[in-house]
C-alpha positions in Angstrom: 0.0 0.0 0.0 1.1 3.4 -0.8 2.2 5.9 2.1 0.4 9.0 1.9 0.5 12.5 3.6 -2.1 14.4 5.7 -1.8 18.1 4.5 -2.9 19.0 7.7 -0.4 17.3 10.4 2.2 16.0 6.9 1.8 12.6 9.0 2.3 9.4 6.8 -0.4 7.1 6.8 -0.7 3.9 4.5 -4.6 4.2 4.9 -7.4 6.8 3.9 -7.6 8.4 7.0 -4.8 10.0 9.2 -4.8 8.4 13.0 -4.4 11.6 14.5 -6.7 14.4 12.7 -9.3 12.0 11.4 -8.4 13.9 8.2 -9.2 12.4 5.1 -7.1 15.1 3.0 -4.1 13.1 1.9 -1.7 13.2 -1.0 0.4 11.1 -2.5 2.8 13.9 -3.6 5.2 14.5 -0.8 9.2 14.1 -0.5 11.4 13.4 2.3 10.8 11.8 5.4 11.2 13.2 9.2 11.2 10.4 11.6 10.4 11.7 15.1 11.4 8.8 18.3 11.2 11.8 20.9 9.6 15.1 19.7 10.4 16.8 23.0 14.1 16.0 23.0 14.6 16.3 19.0 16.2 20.2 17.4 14.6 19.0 14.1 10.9 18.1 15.2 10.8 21.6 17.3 11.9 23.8 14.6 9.3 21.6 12.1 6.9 22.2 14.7 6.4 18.3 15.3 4.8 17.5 19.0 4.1 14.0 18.8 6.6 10.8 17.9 6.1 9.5 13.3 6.8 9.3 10.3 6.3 13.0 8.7 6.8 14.0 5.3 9.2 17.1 5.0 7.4 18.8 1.6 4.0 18.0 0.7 2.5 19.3 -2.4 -1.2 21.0 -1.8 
């Protein structure tokens, strides 16, 4: 199954619906990945704005 963005949290999913928003707005155009283990101890998740452990895709297209 193919990964897929939210364009609202940029979380990957592999289904239709992102676990954390409930949003069903997803893409399949998105590059990079951010993967977050401890979002309160990571540089990179706090300047991306990431609160919560995942996989996150650094661009997605809108």
């Amino acid at each position: 199954m193919v990964e897929r963005a939210c364009k609202i949290c940029r979380r990957l999913v592999k289904g239709n619906i992102c676990p954390v928003d409930k949003s069903t707005d997803l893409t399949r155009s998105w590059r990079g990945v951010i993967v977050v283990l401890n979002p309160d101890k990571s540089e990179i998740a706090k300047k991306a704005e990431l609160n919560s452990p995942g996989r996150f895709a650094i661009k997605i297209k809108i």
